[in-house]
C-alpha positions as CSV (number, residue, x, y, z in Angstrom):
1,X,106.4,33.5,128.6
2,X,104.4,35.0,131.5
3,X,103.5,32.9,134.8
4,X,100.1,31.3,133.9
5,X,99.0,33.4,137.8
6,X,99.8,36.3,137.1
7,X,97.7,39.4,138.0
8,X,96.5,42.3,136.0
9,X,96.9,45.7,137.8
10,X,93.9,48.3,137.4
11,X,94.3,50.9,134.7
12,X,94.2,54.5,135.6
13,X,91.7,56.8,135.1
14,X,94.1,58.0,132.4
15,X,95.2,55.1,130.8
16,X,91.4,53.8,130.8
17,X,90.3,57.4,129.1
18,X,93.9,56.7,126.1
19,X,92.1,53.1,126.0
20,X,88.0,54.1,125.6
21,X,89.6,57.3,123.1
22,X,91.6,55.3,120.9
23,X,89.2,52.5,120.3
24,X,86.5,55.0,119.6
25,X,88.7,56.8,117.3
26,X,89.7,53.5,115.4
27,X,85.8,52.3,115.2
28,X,85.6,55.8,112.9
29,X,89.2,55.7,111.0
30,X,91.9,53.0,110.5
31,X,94.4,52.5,112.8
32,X,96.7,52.4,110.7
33,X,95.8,56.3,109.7
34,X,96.1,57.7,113.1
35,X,98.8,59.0,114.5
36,X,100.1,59.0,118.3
37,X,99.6,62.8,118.3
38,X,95.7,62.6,117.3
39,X,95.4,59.7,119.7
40,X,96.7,62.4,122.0
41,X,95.0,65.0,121.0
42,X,91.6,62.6,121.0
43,X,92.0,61.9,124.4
44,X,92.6,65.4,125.6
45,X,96.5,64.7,127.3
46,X,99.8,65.8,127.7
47,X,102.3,63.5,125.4
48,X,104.2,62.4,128.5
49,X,100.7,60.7,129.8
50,X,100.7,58.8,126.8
51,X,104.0,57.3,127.1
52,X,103.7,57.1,130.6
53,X,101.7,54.8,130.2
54,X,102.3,53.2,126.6
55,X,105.5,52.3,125.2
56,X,104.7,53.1,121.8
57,X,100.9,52.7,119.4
58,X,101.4,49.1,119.4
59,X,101.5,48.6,123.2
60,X,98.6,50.9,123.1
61,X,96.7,48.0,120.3
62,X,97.4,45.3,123.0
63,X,96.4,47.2,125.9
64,X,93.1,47.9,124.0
65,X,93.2,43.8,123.4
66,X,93.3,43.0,127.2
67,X,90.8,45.3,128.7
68,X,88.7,44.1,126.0
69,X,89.1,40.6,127.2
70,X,89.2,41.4,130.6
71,X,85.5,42.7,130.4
72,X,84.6,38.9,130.0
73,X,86.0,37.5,133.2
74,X,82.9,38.5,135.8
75,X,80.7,37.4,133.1
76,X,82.1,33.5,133.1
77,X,82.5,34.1,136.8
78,X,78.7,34.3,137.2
79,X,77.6,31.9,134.5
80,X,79.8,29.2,135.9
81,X,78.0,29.1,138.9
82,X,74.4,30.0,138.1
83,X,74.7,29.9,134.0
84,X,73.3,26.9,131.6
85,X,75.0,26.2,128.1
86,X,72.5,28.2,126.7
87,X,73.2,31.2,128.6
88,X,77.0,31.2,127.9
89,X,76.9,30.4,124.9
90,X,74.4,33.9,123.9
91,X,75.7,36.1,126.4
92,X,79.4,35.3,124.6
93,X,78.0,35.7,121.5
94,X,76.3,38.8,122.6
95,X,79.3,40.3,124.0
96,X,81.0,39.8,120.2
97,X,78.7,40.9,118.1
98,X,76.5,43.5,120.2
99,X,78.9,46.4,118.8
100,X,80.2,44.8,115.4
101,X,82.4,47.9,114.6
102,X,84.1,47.1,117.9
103,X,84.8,43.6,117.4
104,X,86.2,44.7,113.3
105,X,89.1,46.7,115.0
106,X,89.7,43.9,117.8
107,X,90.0,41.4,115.2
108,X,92.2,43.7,113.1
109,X,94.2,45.1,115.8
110,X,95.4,41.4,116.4
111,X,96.6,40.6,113.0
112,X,98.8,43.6,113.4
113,X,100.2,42.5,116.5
114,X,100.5,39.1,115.1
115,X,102.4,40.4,112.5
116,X,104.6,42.6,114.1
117,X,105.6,39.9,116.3
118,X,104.9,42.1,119.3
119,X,106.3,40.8,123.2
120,X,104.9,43.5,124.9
121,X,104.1,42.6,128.1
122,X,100.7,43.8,127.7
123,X,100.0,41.8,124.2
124,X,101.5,38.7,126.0
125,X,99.5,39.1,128.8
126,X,96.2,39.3,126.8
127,X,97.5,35.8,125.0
128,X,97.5,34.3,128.5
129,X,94.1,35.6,129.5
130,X,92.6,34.8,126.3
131,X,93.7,31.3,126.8
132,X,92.9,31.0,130.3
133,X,89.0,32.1,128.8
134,X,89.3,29.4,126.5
135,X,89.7,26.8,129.8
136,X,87.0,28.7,131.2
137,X,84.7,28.4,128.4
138,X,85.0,25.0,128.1
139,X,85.3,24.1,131.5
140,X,82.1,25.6,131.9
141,X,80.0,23.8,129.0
142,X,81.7,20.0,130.6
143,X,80.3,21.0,134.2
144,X,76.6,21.7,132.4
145,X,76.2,19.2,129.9
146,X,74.5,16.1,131.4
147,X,76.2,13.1,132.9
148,X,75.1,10.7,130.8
149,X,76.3,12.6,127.7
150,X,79.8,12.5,128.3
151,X,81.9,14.9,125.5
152,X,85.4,14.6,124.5
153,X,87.7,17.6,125.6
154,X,88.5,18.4,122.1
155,X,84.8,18.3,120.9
156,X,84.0,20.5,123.7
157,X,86.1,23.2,122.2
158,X,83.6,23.3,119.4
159,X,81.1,25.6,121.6
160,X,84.0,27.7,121.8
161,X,85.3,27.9,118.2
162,X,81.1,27.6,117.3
163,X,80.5,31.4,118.9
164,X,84.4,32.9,117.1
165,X,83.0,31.6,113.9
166,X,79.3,33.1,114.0
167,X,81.0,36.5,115.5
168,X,83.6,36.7,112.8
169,X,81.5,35.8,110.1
170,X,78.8,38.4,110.8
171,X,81.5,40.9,111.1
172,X,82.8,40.0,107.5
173,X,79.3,40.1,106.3
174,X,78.3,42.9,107.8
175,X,80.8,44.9,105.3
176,X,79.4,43.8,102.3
177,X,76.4,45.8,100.5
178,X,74.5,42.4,99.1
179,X,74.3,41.3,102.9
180,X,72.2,45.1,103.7
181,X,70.6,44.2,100.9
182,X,69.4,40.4,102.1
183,X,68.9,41.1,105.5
184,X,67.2,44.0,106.2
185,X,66.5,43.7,109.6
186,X,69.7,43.8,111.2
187,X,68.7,43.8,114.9
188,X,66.6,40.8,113.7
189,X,69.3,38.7,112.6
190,X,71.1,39.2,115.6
191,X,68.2,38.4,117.8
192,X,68.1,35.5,115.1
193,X,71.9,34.2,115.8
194,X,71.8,34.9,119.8
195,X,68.1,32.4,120.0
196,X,70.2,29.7,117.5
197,X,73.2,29.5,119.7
198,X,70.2,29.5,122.8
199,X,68.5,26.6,121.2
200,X,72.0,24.6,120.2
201,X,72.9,24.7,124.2
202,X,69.8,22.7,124.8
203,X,70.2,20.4,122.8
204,X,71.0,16.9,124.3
């Protein structure tokens, strides 16, 4: 288990072009489809970058995990100082479902790890961070909600598991032909789910 402190180190300009590559390349074809030579090849490097960098395809899946993750850290930063409950709650929402495709291969890319029982460093890593947002989240909506409204820590978690719900749902949804048929405005509904969550922080 890794040291709740520990620190991430920069990626490469490299590493961050096998990252953006191979995520791009998964958002068109399955991941499970690709192999380590067309991630390669995607990517426009030499082999011994890739495993210079990447023990193997799975380390690759986790590293793709954490700098997804680590793209929400500045944005709790600033909404714990200057953010309502409104704001977090949308701009996290926002941040899942604003490319959909993106978040399908996330979501998938975990189960894999999950089965594969992976301890990478990198894949426990992204488990820390992802539990340290968690904190944050939370920690965030108790600081904003009034005084006199006192919530329990466990209900505040509901914010939280509120916004994974909506994000994962949408992503199911967003796969089937019926829901292109019902909602024809796409944009729309998402404008839609991002003012619900708004409105639900104000509430008192």
């Amino acid at each position: 288990m890794l040291n709740q402190n520990f620190s991430i180190q920069e990626p490469s300009a490299a590493e961050k072009a096998l990252i953006t590559s191979s995520l791009n390349l998964f958002i068109i074809h399955n991941e499970k489809k690709i192999t380590v030579t067309q991630l390669i090849k995607s990517a426009g490097v030499a082999k011994s970058v890739f495993y210079k960098y990447f023990e193997s395809k799975e380390d690759l899946y986790a590293a793709i995990l954490l700098n997804d993750e680590l793209q929400l850290s500045p944005i709790f930063s600033h909404l714990k100082i200057y953010g309502t409950v409104s704001e977090l709650l949308e701009s996290y929402l926002n941040f899942r479902i604003q490319q959909i495709d993106k978040y399908r291969v996330l979501t998938r890319l975990e189960q894999t790890l999950m089965e594969k029982n992976c301890n990478s460093e990198r894949y426990l890593q992204w488990q820390v961070l992802r539990r340290q947002h968690v904190d944050e989240f939370t920690g965030i909506v108790q600081s904003k909600m009034p005084k006199s409204k006192p919530i329990d820590a466990e209900n505040i978690r509901f914010y939280y598991g509120l916004v994974w719900a909506l994000a994962s749902g949408f992503s199911q949804l967003s796969e089937s032909d019926f829901f292109h048929e019902l909602i024809l405005d796409r944009r729309g509904f998402t404008r839609f789910l991002l003012e619900s969550v708004n409105v639900l922080g104000k509430l008192k």
